[in-house]
HTML snippet that shows the backbone in 3Dmol.js (N, CA, C, O; Angstrom):
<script src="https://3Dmol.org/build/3Dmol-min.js"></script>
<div id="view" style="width:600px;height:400px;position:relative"></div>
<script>
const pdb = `
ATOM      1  N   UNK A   1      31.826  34.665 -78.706  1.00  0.00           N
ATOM      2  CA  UNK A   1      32.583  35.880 -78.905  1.00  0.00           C
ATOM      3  C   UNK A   1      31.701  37.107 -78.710  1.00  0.00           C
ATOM      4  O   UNK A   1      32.207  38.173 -78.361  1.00  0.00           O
ATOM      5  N   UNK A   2      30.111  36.955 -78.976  1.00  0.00           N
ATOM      6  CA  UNK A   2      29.141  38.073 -79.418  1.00  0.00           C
ATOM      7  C   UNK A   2      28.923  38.559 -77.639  1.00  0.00           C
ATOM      8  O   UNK A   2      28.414  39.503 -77.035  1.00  0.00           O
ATOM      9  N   UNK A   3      29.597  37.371 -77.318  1.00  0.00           N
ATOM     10  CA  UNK A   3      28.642  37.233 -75.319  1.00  0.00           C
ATOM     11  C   UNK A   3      29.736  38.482 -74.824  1.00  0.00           C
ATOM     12  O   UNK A   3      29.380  39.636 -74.584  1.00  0.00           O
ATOM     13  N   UNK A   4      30.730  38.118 -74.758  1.00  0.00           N
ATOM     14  CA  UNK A   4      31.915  38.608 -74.717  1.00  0.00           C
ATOM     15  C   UNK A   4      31.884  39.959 -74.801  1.00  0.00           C
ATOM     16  O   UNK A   4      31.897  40.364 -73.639  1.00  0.00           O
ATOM     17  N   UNK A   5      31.857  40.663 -75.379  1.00  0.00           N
ATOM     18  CA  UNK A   5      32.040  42.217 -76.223  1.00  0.00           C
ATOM     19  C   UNK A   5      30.310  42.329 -75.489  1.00  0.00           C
ATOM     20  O   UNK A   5      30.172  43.302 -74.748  1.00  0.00           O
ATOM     21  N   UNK A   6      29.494  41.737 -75.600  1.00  0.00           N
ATOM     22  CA  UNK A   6      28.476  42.597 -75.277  1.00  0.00           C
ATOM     23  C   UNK A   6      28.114  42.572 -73.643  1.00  0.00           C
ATOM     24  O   UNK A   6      27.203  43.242 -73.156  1.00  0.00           O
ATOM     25  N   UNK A   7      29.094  41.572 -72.793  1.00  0.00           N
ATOM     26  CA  UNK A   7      29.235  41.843 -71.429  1.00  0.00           C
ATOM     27  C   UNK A   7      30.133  42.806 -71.445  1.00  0.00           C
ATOM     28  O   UNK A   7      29.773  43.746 -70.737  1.00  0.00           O
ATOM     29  N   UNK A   8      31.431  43.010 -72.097  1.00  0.00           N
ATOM     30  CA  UNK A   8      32.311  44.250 -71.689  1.00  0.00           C
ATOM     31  C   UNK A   8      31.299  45.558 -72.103  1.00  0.00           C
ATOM     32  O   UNK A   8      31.473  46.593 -71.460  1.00  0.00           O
ATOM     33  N   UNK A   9      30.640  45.548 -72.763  1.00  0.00           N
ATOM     34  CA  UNK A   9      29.677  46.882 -72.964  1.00  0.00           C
ATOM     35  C   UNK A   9      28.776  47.152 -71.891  1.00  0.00           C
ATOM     36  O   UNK A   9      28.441  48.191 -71.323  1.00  0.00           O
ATOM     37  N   UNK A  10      28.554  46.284 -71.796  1.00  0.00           N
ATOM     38  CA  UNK A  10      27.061  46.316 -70.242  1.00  0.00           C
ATOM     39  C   UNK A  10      28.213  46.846 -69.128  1.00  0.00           C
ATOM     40  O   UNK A  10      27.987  47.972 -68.684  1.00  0.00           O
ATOM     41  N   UNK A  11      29.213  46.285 -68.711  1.00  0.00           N
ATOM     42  CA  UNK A  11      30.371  46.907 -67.919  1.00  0.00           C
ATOM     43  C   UNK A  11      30.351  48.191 -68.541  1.00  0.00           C
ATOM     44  O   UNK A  11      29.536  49.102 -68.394  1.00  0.00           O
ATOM     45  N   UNK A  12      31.157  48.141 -69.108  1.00  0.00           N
ATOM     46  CA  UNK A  12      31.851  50.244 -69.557  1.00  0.00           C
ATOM     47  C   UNK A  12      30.268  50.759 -69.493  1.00  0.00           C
ATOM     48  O   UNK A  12      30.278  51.979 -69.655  1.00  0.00           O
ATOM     49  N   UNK A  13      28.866  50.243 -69.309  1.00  0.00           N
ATOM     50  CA  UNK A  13      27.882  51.436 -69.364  1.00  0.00           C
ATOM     51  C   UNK A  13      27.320  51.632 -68.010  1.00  0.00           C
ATOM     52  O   UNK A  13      26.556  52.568 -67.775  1.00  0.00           O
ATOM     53  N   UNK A  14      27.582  51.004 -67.355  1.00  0.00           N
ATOM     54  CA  UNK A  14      27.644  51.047 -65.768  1.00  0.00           C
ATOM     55  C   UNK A  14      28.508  51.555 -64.836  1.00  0.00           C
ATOM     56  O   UNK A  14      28.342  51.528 -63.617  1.00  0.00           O
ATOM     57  N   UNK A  15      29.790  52.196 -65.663  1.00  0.00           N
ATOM     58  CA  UNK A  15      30.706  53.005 -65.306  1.00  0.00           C
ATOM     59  C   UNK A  15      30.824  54.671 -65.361  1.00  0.00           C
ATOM     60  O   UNK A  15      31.772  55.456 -65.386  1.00  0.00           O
ATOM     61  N   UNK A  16      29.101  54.826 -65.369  1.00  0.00           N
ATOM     62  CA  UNK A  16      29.307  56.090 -65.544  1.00  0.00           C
ATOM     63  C   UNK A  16      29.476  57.131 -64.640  1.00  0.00           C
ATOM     64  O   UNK A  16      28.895  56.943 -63.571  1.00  0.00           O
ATOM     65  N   UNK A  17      30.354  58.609 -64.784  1.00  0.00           N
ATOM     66  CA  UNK A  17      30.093  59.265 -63.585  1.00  0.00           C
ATOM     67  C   UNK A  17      28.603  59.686 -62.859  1.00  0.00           C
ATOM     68  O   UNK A  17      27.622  59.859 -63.581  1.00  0.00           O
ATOM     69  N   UNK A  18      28.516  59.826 -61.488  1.00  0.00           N
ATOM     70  CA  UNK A  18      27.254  60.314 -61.187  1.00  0.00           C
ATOM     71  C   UNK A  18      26.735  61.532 -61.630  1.00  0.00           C
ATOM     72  O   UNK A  18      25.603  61.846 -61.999  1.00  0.00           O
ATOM     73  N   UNK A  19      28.150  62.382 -61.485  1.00  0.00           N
ATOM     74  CA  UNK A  19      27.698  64.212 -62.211  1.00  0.00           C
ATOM     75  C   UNK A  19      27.058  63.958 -63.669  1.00  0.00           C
ATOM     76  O   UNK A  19      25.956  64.326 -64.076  1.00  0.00           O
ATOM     77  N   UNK A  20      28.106  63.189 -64.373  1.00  0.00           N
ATOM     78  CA  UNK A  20      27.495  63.368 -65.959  1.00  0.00           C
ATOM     79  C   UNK A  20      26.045  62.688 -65.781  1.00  0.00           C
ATOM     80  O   UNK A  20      25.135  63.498 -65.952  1.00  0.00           O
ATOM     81  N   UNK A  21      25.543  61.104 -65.411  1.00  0.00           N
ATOM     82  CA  UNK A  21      24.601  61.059 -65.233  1.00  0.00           C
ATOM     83  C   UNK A  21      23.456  62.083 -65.029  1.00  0.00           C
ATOM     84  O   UNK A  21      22.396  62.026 -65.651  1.00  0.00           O
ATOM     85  N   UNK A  22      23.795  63.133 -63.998  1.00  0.00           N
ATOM     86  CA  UNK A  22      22.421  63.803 -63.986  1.00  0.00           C
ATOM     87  C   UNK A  22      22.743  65.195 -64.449  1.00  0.00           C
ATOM     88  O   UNK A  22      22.308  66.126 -63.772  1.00  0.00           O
ATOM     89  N   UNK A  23      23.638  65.510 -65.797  1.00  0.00           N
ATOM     90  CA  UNK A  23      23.780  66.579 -66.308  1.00  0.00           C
ATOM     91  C   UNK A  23      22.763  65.705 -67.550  1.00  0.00           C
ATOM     92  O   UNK A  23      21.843  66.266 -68.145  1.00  0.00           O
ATOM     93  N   UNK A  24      23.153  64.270 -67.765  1.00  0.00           N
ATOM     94  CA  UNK A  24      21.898  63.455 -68.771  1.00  0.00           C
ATOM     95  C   UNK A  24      20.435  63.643 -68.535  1.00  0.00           C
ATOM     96  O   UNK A  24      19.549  64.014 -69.305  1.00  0.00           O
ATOM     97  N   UNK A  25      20.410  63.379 -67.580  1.00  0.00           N
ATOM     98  CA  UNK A  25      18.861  63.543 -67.195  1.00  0.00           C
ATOM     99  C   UNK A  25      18.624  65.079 -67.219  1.00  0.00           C
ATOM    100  O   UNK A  25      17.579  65.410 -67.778  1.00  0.00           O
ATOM    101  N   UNK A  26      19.446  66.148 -66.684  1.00  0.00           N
ATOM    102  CA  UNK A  26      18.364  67.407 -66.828  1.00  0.00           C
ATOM    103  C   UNK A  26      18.435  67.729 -68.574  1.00  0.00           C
ATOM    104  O   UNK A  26      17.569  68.342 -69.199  1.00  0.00           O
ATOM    105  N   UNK A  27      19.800  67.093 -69.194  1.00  0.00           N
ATOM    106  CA  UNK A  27      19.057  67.871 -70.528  1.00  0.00           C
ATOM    107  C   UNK A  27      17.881  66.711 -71.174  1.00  0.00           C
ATOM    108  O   UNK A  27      17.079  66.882 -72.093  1.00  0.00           O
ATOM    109  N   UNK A  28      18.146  65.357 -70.229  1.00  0.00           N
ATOM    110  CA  UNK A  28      16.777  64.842 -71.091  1.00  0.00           C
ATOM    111  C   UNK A  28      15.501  64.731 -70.619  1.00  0.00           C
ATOM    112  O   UNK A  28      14.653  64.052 -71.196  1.00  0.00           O
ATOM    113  N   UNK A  29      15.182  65.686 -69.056  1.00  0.00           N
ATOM    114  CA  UNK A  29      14.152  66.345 -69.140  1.00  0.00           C
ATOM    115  C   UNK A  29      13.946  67.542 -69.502  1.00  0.00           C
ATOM    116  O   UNK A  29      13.136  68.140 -68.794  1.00  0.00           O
ATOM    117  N   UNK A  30      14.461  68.209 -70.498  1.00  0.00           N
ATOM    118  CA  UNK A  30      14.185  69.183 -71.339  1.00  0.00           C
ATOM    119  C   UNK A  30      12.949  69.145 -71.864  1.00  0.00           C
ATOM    120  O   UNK A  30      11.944  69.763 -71.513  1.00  0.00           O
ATOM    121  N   UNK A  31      13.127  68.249 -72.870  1.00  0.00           N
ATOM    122  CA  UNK A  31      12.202  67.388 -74.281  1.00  0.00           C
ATOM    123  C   UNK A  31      10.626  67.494 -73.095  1.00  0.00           C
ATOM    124  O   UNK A  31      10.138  68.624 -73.127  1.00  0.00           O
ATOM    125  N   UNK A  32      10.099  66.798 -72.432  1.00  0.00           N
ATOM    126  CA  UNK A  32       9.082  66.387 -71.883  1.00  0.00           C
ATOM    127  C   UNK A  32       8.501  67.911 -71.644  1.00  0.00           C
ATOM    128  O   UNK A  32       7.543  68.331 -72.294  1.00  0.00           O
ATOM    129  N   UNK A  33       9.196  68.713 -70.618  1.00  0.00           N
ATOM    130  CA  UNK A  33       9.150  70.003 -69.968  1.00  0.00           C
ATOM    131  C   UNK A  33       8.203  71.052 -71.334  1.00  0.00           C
ATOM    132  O   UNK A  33       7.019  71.385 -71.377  1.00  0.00           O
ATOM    133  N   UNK A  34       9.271  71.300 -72.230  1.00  0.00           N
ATOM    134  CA  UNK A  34       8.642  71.159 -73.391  1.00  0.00           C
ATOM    135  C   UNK A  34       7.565  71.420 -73.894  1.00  0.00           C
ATOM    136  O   UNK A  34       6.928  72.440 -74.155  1.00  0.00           O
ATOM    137  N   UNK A  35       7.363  69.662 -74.063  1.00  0.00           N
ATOM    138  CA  UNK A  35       6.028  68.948 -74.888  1.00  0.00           C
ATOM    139  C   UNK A  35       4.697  69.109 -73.958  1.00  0.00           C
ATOM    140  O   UNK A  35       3.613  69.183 -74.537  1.00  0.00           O
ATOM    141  N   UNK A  36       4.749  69.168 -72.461  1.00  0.00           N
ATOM    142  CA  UNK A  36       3.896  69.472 -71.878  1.00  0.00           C
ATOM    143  C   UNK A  36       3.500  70.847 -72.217  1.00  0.00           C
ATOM    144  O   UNK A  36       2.420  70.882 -72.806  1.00  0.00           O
ATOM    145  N   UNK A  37       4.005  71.888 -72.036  1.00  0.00           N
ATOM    146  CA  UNK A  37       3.821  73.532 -72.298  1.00  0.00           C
ATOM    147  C   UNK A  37       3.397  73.737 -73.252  1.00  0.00           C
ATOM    148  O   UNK A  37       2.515  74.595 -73.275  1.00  0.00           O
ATOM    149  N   UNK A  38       3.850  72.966 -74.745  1.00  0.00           N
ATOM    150  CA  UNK A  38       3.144  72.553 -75.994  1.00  0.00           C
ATOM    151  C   UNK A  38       1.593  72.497 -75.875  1.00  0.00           C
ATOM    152  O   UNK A  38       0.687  73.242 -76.249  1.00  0.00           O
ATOM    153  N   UNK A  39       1.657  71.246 -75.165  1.00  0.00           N
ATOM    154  CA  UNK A  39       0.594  70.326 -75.096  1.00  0.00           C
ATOM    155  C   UNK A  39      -1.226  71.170 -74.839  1.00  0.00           C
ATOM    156  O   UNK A  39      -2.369  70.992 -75.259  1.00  0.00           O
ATOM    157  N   UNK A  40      -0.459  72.159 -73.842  1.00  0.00           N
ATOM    158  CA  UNK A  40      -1.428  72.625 -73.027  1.00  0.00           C
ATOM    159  C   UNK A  40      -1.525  73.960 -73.279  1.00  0.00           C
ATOM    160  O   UNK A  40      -2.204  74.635 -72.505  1.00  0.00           O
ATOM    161  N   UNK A  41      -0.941  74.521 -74.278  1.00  0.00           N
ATOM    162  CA  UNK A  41      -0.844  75.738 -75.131  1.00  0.00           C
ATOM    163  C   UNK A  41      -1.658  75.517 -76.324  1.00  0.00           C
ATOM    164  O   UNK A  41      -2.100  76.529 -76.868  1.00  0.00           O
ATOM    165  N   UNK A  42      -1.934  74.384 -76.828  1.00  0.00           N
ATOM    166  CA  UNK A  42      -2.721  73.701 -77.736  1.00  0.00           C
ATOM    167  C   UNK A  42      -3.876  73.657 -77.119  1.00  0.00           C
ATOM    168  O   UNK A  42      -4.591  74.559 -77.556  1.00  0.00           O
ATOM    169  N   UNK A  43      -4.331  73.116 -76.414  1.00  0.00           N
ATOM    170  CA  UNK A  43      -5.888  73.217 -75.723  1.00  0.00           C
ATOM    171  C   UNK A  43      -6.126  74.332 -75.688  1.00  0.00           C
ATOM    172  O   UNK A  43      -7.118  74.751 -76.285  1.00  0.00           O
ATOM    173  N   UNK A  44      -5.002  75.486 -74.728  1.00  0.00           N
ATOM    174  CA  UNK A  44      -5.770  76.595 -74.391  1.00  0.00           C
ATOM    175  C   UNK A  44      -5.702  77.465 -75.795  1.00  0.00           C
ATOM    176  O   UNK A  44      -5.068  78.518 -75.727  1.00  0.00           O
ATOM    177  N   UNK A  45      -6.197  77.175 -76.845  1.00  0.00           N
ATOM    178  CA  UNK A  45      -6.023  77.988 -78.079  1.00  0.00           C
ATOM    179  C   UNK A  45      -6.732  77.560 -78.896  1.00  0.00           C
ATOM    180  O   UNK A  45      -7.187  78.228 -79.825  1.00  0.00           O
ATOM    181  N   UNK A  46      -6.982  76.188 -78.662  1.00  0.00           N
ATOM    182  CA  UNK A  46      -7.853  75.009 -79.376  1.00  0.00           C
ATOM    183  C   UNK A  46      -9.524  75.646 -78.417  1.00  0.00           C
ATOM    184  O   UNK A  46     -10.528  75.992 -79.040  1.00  0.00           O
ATOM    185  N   UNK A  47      -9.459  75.655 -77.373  1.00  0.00           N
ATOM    186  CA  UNK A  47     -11.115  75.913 -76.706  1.00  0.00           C
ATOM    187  C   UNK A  47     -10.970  77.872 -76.631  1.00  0.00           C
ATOM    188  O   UNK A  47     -11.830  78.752 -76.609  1.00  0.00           O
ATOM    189  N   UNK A  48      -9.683  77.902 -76.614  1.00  0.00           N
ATOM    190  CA  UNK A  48     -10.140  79.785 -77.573  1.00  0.00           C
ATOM    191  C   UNK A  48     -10.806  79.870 -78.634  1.00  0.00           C
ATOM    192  O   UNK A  48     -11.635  80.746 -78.882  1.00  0.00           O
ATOM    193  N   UNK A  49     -10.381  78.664 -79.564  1.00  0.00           N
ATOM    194  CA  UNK A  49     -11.068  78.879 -80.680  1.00  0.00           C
ATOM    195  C   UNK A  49     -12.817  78.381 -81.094  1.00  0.00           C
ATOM    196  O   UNK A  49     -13.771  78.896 -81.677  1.00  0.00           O
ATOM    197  N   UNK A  50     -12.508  77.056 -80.378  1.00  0.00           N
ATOM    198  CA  UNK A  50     -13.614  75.919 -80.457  1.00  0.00           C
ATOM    199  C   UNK A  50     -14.761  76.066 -78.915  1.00  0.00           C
ATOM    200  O   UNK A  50     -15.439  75.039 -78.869  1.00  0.00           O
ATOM    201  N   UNK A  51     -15.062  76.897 -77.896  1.00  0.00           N
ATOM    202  CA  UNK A  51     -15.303  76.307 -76.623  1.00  0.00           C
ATOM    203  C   UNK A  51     -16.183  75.254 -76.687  1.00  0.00           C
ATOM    204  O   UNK A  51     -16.042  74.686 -75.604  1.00  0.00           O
ATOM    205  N   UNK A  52     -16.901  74.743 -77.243  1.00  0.00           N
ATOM    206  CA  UNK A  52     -17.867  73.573 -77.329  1.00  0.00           C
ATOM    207  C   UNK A  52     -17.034  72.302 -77.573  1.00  0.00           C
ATOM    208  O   UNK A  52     -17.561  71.197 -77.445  1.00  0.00           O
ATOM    209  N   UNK A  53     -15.734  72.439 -77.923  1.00  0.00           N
ATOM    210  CA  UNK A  53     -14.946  71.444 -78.239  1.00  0.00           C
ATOM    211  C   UNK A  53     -13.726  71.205 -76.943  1.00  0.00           C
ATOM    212  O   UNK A  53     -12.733  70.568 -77.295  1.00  0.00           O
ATOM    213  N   UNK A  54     -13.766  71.632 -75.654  1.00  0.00           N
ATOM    214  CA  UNK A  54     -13.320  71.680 -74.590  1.00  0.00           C
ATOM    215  C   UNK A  54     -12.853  69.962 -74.237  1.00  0.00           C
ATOM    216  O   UNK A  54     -11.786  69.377 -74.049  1.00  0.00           O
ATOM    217  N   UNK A  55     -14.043  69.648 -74.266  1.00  0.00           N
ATOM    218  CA  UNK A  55     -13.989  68.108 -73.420  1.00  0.00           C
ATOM    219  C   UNK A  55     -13.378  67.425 -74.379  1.00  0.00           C
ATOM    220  O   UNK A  55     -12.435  66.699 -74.066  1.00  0.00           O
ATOM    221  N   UNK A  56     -13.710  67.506 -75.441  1.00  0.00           N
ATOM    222  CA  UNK A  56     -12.550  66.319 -76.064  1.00  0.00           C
ATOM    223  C   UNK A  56     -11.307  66.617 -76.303  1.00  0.00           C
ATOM    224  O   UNK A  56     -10.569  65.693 -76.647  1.00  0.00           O
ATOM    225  N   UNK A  57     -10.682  68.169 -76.165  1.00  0.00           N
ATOM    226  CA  UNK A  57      -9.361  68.602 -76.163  1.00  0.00           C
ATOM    227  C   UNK A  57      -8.677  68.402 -74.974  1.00  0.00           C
ATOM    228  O   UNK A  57      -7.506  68.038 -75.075  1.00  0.00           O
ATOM    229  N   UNK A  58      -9.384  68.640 -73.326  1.00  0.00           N
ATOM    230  CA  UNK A  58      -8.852  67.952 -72.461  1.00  0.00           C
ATOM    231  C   UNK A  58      -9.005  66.511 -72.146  1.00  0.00           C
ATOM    232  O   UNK A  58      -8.660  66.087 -71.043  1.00  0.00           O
ATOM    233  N   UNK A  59      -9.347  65.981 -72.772  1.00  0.00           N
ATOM    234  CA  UNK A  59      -9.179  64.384 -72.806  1.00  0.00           C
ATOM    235  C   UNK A  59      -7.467  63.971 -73.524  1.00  0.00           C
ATOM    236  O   UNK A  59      -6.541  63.344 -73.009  1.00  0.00           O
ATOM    237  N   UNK A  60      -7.555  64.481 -74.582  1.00  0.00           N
ATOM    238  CA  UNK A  60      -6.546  64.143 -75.727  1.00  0.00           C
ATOM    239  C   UNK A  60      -5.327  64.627 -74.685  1.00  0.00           C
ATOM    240  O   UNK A  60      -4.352  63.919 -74.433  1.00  0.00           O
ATOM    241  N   UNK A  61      -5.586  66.129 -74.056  1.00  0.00           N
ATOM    242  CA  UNK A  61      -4.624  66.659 -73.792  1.00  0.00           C
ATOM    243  C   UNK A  61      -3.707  65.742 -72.736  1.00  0.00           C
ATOM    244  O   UNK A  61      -2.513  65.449 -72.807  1.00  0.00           O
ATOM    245  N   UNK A  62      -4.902  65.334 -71.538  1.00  0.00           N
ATOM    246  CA  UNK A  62      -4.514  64.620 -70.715  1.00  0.00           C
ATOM    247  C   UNK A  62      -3.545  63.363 -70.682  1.00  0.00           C
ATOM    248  O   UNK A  62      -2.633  63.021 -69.929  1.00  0.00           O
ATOM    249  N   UNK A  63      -4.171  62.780 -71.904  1.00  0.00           N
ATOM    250  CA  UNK A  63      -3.586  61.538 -72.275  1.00  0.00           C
ATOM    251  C   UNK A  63      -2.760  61.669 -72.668  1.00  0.00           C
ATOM    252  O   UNK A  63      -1.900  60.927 -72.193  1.00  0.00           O
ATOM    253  N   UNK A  64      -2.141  62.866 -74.071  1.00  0.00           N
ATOM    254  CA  UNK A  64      -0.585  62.796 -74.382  1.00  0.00           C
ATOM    255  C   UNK A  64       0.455  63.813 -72.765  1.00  0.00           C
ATOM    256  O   UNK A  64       1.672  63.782 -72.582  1.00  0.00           O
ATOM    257  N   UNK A  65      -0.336  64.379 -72.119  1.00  0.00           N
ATOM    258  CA  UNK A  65       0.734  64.576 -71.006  1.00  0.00           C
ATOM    259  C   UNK A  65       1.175  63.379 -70.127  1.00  0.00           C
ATOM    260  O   UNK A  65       2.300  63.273 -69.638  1.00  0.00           O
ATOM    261  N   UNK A  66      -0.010  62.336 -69.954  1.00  0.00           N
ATOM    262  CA  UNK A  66       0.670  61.332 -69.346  1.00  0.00           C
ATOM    263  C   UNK A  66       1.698  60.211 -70.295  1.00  0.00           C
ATOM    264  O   UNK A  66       2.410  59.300 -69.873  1.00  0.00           O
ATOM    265  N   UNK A  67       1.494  60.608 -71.520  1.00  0.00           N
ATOM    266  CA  UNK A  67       2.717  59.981 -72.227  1.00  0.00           C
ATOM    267  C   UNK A  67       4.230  60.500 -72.221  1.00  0.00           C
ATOM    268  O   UNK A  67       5.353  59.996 -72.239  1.00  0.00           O
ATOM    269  N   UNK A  68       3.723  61.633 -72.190  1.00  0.00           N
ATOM    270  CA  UNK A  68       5.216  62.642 -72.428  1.00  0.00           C
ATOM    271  C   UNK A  68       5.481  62.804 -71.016  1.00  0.00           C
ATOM    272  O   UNK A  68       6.643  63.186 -70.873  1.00  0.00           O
ATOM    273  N   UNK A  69       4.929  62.681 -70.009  1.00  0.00           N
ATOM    274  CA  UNK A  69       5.771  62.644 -68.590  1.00  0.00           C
ATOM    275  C   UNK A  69       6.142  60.722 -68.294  1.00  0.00           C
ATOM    276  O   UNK A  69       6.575  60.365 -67.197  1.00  0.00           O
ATOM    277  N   UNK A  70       5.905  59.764 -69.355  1.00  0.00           N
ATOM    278  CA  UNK A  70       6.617  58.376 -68.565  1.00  0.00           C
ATOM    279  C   UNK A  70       7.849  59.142 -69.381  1.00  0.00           C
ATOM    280  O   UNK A  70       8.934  58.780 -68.926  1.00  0.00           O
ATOM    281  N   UNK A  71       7.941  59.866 -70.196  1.00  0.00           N
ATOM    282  CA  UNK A  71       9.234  59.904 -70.761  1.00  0.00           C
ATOM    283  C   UNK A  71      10.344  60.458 -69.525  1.00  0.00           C
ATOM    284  O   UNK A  71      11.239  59.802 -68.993  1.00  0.00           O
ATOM    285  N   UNK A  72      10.145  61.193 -69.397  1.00  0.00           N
ATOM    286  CA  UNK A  72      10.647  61.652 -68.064  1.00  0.00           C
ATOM    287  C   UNK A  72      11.045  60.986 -67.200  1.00  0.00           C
ATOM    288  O   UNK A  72      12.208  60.932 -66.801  1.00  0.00           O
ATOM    289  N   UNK A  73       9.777  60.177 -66.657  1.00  0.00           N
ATOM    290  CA  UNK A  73       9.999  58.942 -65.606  1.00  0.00           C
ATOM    291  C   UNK A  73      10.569  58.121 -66.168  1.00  0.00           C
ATOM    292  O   UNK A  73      10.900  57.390 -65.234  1.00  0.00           O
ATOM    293  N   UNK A  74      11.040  57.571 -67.262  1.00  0.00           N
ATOM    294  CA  UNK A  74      11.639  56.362 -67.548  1.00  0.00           C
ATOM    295  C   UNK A  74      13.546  57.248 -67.660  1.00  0.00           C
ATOM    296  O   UNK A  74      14.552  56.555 -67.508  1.00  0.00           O
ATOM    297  N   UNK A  75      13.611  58.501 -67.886  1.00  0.00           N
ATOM    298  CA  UNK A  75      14.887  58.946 -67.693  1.00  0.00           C
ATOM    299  C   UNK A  75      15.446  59.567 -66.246  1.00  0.00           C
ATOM    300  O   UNK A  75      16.461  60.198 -65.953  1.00  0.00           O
ATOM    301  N   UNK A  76      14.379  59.121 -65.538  1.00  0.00           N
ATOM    302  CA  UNK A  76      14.855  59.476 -64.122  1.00  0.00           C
ATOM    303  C   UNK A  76      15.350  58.044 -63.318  1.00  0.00           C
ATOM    304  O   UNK A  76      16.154  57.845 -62.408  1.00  0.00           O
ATOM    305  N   UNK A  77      14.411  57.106 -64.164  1.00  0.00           N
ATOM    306  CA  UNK A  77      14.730  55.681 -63.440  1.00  0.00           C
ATOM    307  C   UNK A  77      16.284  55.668 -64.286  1.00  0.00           C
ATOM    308  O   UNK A  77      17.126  55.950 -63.434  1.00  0.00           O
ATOM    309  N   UNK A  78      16.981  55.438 -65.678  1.00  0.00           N
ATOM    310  CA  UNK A  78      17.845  55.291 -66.040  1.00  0.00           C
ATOM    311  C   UNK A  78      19.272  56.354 -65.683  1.00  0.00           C
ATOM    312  O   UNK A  78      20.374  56.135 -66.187  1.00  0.00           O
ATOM    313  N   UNK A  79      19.064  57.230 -64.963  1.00  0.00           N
ATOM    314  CA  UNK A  79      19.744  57.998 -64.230  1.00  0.00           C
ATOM    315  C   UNK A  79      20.528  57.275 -62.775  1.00  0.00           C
ATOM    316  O   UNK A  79      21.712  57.240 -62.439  1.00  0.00           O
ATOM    317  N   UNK A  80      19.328  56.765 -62.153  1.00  0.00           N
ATOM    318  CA  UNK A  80      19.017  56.214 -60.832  1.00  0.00           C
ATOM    319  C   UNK A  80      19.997  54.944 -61.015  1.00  0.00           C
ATOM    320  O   UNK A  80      20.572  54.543 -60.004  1.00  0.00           O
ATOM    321  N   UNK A  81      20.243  54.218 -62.373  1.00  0.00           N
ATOM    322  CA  UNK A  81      20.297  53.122 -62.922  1.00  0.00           C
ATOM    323  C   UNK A  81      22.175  53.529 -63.203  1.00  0.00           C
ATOM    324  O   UNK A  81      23.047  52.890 -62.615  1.00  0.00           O
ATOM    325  N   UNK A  82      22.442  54.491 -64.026  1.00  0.00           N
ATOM    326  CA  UNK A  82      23.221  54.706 -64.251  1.00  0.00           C
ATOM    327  C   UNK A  82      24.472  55.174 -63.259  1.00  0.00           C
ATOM    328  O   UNK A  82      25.666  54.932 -63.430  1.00  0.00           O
ATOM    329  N   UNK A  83      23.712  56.083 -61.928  1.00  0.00           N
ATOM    330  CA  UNK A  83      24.670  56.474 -61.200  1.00  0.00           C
ATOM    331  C   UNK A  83      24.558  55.390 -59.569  1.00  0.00           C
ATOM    332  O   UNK A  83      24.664  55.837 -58.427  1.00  0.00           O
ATOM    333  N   UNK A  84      24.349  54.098 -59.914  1.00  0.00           N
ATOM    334  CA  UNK A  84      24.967  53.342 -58.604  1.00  0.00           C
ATOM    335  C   UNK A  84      26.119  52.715 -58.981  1.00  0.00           C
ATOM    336  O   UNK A  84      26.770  52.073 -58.157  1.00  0.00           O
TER     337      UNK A  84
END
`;
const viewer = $3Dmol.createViewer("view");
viewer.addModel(pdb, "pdb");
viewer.setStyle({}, {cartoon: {color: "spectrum"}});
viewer.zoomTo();
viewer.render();
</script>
């Protein structure tokens, strides 16, 4: 019965329009857009304050931008996913 209801769901979520699809994706690359500008507003304020502390703020920095941009990439693939 559980198979059932959760194949008709996988159906109805594969039915989505293409427009709404990527009205999804631009507001859910909002969030990332964001966290990057964050990200890097923090360094440049962090080595305003600290400059001897440069290299380990662009390390950190680097690494959470490449986190906060798979976010992105993983809502561009589910877009891609959503509108065939």
């Amino acid at each position: 019965m559980s198979n059932i209801v959760l194949a008709q769901a996988a159906e109805a979520a594969t039915n989505i329009n293409p427009g709404l699809a990527a009205i999804g994706y631009g507001l859910g690359a909002i969030g990332p857009g964001i966290g990057v500008g964050l990200i890097f507003a923090a360094v440049i304020n962090g080595t305003a304050r600290q400059p001897e502390a440069q290299g380990k703020l662009q390390s950190i920095a680097f690494s959470t931008f490449v986190l906060t941009e798979v976010l992105a990439l993983i809502g561009i693939v589910i877009y891609f996913l959503a509108s065939v």
